[in-house]
Phi, psi and omega in degrees: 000146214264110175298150158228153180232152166220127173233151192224143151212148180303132147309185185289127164273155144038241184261017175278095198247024175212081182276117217274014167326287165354281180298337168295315200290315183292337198260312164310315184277334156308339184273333174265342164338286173305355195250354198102342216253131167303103182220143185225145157222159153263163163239082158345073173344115157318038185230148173326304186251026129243020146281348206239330160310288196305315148341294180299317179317307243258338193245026202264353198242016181117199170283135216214171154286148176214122178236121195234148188231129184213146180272124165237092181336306164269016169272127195262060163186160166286123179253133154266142199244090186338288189241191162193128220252155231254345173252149205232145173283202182236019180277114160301171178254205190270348163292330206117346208265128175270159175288156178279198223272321201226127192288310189216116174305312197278050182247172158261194219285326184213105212256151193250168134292123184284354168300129183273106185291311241244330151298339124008250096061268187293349175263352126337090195251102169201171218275352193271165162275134199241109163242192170268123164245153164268002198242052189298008181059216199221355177276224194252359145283007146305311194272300235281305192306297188302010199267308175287309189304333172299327212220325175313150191293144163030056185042058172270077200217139173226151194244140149231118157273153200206131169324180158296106181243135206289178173314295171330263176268038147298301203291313190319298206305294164312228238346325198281306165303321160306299200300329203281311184297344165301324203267016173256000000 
């Protein structure tokens, strides 16, 4: 059976207006594409109700690896990001819309991934520094995660959070990513 992936990155934000999410997300799914693997991506709006849309969407023709990629202004390195927690900030999205205070009450406080983040990790060959985070922050890759760890097939769901990055190493890093997730 043919592995599938839906992989997502973000539009423009705040003063982010060329987001190298986008360009990650494309390049990862051509990169497993070129590996064999059924792969899509989309780029996604930066609001509360398509983190909460895009999961269903994105596994509505079955089951999928569902891999999301979003830019975290201030980090100068790559996270995969272990979990994503059931509480949300008060930063509106680029609609206006704020989240409510808890993404899903009746959920728990932090749903994890079953992916071996940390194998990852080490398979990743790429010139940035890559860690593991416990931290998806409170905003709307946040929401899209806890969202995604709910409804992906045996929790298969991954956060990459990634610095600002020029076109160039927007693509590498996708491509970088592709090559590491065939090999888990």
């Amino acid at each position: 059976m043919t592995p599938r992936a839906r992989v997502t990155g973000f539009g423009p934000f705040g003063a982010v207006t060329s987001n190298p999410s986008a360009p990650i997300a494309a390049a990862l799914a051509a990169g497993l594409v070129a590996r064999g693997w059924d792969a899509r991506h989309e780029t996604l709006a930066v609001t509360f109700e398509e983190a909460q849309a895009a999961p269903l969407r994105l596994l509505a023709a079955g089951p999928a690896l569902l891999v999301h990629v979003g830019v975290a202004e201030s980090r100068r390195h790559v996270s995969l990001e272990r979990s994503a927690r059931r509480a949300a900030g008060d930063r509106p999205d680029v609609a206006g819309r704020r989240s409510p205070p808890r993404l899903d009450p009746s959920g728990p406080p932090e749903r994890a991934t079953t992916l071996d983040v940390h194998a990852l990790r080490r398979a990743l060959s790429t010139p940035l520094d890559v860690e593991v985070s416990d931290d998806c922050g409170d905003y709307v890759c946040n929401a899209l995660y806890y969202a995604s760890l709910a409804l992906a097939p045996g929790g298969r769901s991954l956060f990459v959070h990634v610095p600002l990055l020029d076109d160039d190493g927007a693509r590498a890093l996708g491509h970088a990513l592709a090559e590491a997730l065939v090999v888990l």
